[in-house]
N, C-alpha and C positions, 0 to 999 in steps of 0.2 A: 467417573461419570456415574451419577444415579440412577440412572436407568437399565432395568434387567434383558436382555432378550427375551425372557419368558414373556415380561412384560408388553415388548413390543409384537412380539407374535401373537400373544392374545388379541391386541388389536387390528391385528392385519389377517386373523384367521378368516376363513372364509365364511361368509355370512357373517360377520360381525364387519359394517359399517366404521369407515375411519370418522373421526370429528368433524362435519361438514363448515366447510369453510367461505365464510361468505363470497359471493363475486361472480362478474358473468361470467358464462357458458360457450362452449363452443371451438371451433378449430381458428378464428379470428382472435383470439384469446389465449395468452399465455402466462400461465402463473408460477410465478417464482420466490422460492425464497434465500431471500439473503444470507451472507454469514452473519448479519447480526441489524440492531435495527438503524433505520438512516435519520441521526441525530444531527448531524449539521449539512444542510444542502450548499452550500458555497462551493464551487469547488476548486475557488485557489485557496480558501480558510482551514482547509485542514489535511495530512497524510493520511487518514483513515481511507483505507479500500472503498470501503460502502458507500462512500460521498463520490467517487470517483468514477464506477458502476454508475451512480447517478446521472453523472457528470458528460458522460458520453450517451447518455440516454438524451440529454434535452442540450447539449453544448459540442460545437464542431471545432474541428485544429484546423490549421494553418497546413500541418505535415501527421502525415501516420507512421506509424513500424509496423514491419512486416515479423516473421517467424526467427529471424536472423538479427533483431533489432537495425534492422538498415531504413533511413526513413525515405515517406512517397510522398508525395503530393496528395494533401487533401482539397484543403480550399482554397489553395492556390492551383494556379494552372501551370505554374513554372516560376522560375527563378532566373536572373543572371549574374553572373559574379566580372565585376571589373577592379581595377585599380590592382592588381595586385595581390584580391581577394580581400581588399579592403569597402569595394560597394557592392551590394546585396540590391539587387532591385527585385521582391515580391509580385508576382499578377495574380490578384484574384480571381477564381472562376464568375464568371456571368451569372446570372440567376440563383443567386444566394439572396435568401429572406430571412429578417427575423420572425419567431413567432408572432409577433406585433404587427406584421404586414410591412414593415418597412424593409427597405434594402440594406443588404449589409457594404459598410462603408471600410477602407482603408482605414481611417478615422478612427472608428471603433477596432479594429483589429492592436493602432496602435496602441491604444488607451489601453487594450485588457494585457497587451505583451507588457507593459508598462504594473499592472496591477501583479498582475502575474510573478513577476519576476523580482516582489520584493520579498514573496513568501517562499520561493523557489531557490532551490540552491544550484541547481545549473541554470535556470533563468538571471540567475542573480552574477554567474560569470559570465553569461552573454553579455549582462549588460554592464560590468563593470569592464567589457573591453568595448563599448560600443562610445561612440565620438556625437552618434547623433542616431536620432529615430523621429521618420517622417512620413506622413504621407502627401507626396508632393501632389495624388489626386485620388479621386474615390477608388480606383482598384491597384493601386500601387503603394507597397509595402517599401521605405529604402532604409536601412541599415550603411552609415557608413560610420565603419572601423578604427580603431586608433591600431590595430592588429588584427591580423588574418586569424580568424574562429570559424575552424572548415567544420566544427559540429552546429553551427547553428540550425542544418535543419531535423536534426538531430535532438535541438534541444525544444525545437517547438512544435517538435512531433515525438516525445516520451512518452512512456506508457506507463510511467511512475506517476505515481502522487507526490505534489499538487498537481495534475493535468493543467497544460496550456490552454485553456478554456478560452474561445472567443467570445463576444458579450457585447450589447450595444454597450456606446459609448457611457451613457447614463449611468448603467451601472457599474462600468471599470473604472467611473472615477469615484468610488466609493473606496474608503480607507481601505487597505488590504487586510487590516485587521478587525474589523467590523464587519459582518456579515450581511451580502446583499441577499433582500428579502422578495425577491422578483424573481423568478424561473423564467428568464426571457432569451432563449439560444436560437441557434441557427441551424441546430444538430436534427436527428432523423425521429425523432419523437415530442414531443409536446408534454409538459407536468401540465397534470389534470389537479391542481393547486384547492379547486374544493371537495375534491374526494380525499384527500390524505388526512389519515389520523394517525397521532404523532405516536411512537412507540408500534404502528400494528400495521399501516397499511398506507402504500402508495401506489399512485394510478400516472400510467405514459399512454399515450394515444398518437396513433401515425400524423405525420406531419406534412402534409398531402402537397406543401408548396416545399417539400426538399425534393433537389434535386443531385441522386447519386452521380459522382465523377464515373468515367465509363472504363478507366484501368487501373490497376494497379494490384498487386496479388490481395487475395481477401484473408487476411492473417492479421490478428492483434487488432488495431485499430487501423488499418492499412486500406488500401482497397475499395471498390464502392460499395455502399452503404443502401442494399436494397432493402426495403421492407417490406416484409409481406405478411408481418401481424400486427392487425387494427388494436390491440390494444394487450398493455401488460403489468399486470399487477403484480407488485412485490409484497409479500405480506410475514412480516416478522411475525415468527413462531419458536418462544424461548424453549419448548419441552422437547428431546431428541426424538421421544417415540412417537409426538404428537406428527412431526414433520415425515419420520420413517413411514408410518400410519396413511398418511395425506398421500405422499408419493404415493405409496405402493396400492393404494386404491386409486388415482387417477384427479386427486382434488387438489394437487399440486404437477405440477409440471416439472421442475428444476429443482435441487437442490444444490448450492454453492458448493456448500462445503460437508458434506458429512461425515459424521464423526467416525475414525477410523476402528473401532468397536463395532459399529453396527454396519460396516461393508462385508462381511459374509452373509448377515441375511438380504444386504439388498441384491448381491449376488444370484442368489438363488430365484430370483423373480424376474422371469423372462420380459417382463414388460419394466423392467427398467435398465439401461446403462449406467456403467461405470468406465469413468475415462479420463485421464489425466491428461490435461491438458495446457498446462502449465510447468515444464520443467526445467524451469529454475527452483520450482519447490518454494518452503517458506522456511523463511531463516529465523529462529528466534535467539530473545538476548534479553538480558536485564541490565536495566541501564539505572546511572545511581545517579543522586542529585550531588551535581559537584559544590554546593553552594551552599549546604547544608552538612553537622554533623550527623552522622558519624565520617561519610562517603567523600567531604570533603576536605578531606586528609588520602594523600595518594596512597601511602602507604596504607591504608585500611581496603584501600580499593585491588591494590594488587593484590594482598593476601583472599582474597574473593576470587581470583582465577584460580588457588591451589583449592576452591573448597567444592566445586558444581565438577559434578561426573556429566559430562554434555550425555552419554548415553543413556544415563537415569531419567533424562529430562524428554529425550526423543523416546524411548519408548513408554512413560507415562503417557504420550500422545497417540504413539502408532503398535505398540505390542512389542516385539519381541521380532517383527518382522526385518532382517536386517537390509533387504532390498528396499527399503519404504524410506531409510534415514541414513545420513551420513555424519559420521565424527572422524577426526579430528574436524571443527568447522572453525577458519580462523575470520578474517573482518571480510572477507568477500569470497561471493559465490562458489562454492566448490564447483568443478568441474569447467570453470570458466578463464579465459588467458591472464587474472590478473592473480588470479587465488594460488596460494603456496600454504608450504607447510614454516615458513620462516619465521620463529620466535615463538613457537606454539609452544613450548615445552612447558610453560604453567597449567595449560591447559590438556595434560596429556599424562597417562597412567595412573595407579592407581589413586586416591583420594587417601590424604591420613588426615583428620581431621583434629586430630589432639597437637597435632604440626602447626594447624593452620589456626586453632584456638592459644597457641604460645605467640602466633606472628600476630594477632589482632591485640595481644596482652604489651607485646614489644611495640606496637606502632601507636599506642596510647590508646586506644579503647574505652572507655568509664562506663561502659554500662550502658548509653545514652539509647533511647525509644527509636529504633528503627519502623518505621512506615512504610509495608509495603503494601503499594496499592494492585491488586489483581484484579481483571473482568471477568469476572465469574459466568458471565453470559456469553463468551468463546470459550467451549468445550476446552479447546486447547490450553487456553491462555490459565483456566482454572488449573489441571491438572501440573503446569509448571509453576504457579504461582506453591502450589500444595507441596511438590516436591524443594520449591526454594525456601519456602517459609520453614520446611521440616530441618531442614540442613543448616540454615541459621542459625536456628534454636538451638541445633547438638553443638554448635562452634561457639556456645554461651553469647549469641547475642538479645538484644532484648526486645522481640520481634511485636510489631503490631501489624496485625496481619488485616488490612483492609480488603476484604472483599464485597464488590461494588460491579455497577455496571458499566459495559464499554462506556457511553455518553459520559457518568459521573467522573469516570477516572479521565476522561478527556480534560473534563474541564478543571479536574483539581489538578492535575499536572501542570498546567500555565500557574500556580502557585508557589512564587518563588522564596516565601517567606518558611519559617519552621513550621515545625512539626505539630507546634502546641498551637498556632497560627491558623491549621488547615492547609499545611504544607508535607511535604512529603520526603520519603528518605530513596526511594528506590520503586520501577515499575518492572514488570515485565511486558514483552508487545513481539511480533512479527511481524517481516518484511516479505516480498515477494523477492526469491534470489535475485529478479530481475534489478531491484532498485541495488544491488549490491555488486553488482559486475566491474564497478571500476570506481574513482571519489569524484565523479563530477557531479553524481546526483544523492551520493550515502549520505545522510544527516548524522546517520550513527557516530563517524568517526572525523566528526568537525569538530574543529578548534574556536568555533567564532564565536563562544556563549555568550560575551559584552556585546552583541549583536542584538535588535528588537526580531529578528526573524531567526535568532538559536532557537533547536530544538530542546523541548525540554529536560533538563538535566544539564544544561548549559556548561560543557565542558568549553576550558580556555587554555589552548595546546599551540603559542604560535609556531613551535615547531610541524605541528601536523597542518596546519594552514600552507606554512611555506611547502612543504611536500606536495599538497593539493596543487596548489599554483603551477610546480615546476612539471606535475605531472600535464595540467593543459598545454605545457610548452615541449615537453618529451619531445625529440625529433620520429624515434622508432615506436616501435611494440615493446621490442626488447628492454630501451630504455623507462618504457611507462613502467614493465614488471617489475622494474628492479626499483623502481619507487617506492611501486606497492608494494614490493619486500621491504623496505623502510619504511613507509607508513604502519604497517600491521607489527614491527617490533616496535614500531615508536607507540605504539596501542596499548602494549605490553606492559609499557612506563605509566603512561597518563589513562589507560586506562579508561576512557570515554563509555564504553559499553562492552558487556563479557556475554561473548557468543556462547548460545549454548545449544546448536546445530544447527541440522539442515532435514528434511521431512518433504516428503511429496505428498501433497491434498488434492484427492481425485474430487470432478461432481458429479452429481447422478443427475439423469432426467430421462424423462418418457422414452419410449421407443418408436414414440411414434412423433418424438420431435427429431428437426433433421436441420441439417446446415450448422448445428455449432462449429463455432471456429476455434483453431487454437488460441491461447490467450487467456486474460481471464474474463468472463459472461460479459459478451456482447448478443443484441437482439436484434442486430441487422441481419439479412439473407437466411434467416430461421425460417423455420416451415414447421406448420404444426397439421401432422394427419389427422 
């Protein structure tokens, strides 16, 4: 990171003024800044966090999770299950609006489960066991089965990206691939659509015809949904000291994510918290394009597991600190029932890299222009992109080091063509452990690249596909894990994406905000003194 603490303390000294930031005023008002800026607002169009934050700001589910991932009922009032747990009959709550003033319909519910679910990969196993989807009237949702899928509410109450977003009809019949240009939800806030400037500043305003469900624990997306601030602006601020600066004078409220360098001085300032509140942590990986030379040769991709030290890469993020980061990190959540240490051993002990420069010479190599694209505007994401490009370069490859911003690299990653093209050889990115717990919702380690809804980097592993499948049929727990011991060596092989740990990302905000929930930043039941 470029920024000095001297630096940032110069600006946060007393009597020196932080960077005033535009925006109202007051304890009705809450200011936040993001981890990065909100370049696509769809929010079944894209995995990016920030869209998805969005997404619960002005769009409501079906089902929430609670701290435990167990789902609740959001806008449904209840469910039944007959035939065998082959029919689902949905009731929606009473007095749901859209922002438009209209009533929300069965109708529309089913149209966006339907939009939803071709960009979703647990959306996309609901529905590929689903026999029929209807709504036989405005507040009934019916599911009936070709097979019992006892996660269905489960899957339309995830707290991964893509969020199950509900949506008038109108716009869930919009291609799933095309992005709708309406901010039109049912959720607990309202997009203020002529205040947003693109890159700096977006505006949610209370949405005074929702009405909060009256139970359910208030965790994650879970729970009622009370509001008690009339309005909150998120305002993307690229410079670290600029955002330290804002906080710690009081002209910002929240901070996402701050950089784990500059958490001892925000420590030290009694009017701000630090809390972690998400721990599953974030999992990061670089993922290679399987479609393209060099990467699409397996055997250049395994030799890439003997060459990244996962611990070089977690403390370029977090220090030296070893309670903050965990390695060995194999394809799923450390600490969680499906995570082992089975087939890690590429990814374990020392590094020799003059090893790993003979197995790239043995597996055909020529030389050819590697493309890695980094976002340079996640702290993070820069300082592993610095450390991969470095480690490349000594195993002689022939590194072109794109660095770029989150938005750019989004959209040049759907570039499936070469390199000379505007295509790409390799990215780096992070997950929330949460989306990693188990493969019903990992994109990381799919096999479905000939698919229009693969992830990019479009790995084609029918073997890890059948593993996926037989894991939604696993009778036990026991039986699931010993999948996922087979999936994560079969990882090993085909090589989809090379973990390169696990890290906990605290956020900081005022002390004199109140009611965050565990999870990641939601703006319901907040209170600002």
């Amino acid at each position: 990171m470029s920024v000095s603490r001297r630096s940032v303390l110069a600006l946060t000294a007393a009597g020196v003024a932080a960077p005033r930031l535009a925006g109202a005023q007051g304890a009705n008002v809450l200011r936040f800044i993001p981890q990065i800026d909100l370049a696509f607002l769809d929010p079944h169009f894209t995995t990016a966090y920030v869209t998805r934050g969005h997404g619960h700001m002005v769009f409501d589910m079906l089902y929430g999770s609670d701290a435990s991932f167990n789902p609740h009922p959001q806008m449904v009032q209840g469910h039944t299950i007959e035939n065998d747990g082959k029919l689902w009959n949905l009731t929606l709550r009473p007095n749901l609006f859209w922002h438009d003033g209209e009533r929300v319909t069965a109708r529309d519910c089913v149209a966006s489960i339907r939009r939803w679910a071709k960009r979703d990969a647990l959306g996309g196993a609901l529905m590929e066991r689903t026999d029929e989807l209807s709504a036989p009237d405005d507040r009934t949702i019916r599911f009936v089965l070709k097979r019992p899928f006892p996660l269905l509410p489960a899957a339309l109450g995830k707290v991964t990206s893509p969020m199950p977003a509900m949506m008038p009809e109108r716009l869930a019949n919009t291609d799933p691939f095309t992005q709708i240009t309406e901010m039109v939800g049912s959720g607990p806030f309202r997009f203020v659509a002529n205040e947003r400037i693109a890159g700096s500043r977006n505006v949610y305003v209370k949405f005074d015809r929702y009405v909060p469900r009256e139970d359910g624990p208030m965790e994650w997306n879970a729970g009622p949904k009370r509001v008690f601030i009339e309005r909150v602006e998120w305002t993307t601020i690229p410079d670290a000291a600029t955002k330290v600066a804002a906080l710690a004078q009081g002209e910002q409220d929240w901070w996402e994510n701050p950089t784990h360098d500059l958490l001892p001085l925000l420590r030290r300032n009694r009017q701000v918290k630090i809390e972690v509140t998400n721990h599953t942590g974030s999992v990061d990986m670089m993922r290679p394009n399987h479609l393209q030379p060099p990467f699409n040769n397996p055997a250049i991709r395994r030799a890439m597991l003997h060459a990244f030290s996962q611990a070089d890469f977690m403390q370029a993020i977090v220090g030296n600190d070893a309670a903050m980061y965990h390695v060995p990190h194999g394809v799923f959540c450390p600490g969680t029932p499906m995570a082992s240490e089975a087939g890690l051993e590429p990814l374990k002990g020392p590094r020799d890299l003059a090893k790993v420069k003979e197995m790239l010479k043995q597996a055909g190599y020529a030389n050819e222009k590697v493309t890695l694209l980094a976002a340079v505007d996640y702290a993070q994401f820069k300082a592993i992109g610095e450390v991969m490009a470095d480690v490349m370069g000594r195993i002689g490859m022939n590194v072109d080091y794109v660095a770029t911003d989150w938005g750019t690299m989004l959209s040049r990653r759907n570039n499936r063509g070469p390199v000379d093209q505007g295509g790409w050889s390799c990215f780096n990115t992070g997950w929330e452990g949460v989306d990693h717990m188990d493969p019903s919702n990992h994109y990381a380690i799919r096999g479905n690249g000939n698919d229009r809804a693969g992830w990019p980097g479009w790995c084609v592993s029918p073997k890890l596909e059948e593993l996926r499948e037989a894991w939604f049929e696993a009778p036990t727990i026991a039986a699931q894990q010993e999948i996922c011991r087979q999936i994560q060596v079969q990882c090993m092989v085909d090589v989809p994406s090379i973990p390169l740990g696990q890290y906990l990302q605290p956020i900081a905000y005022r002390a004199n905000v109140t009611g965050v929930q565990k999870g990641f930043p939601t703006f319901w039941n907040v209170r600002k003194g």
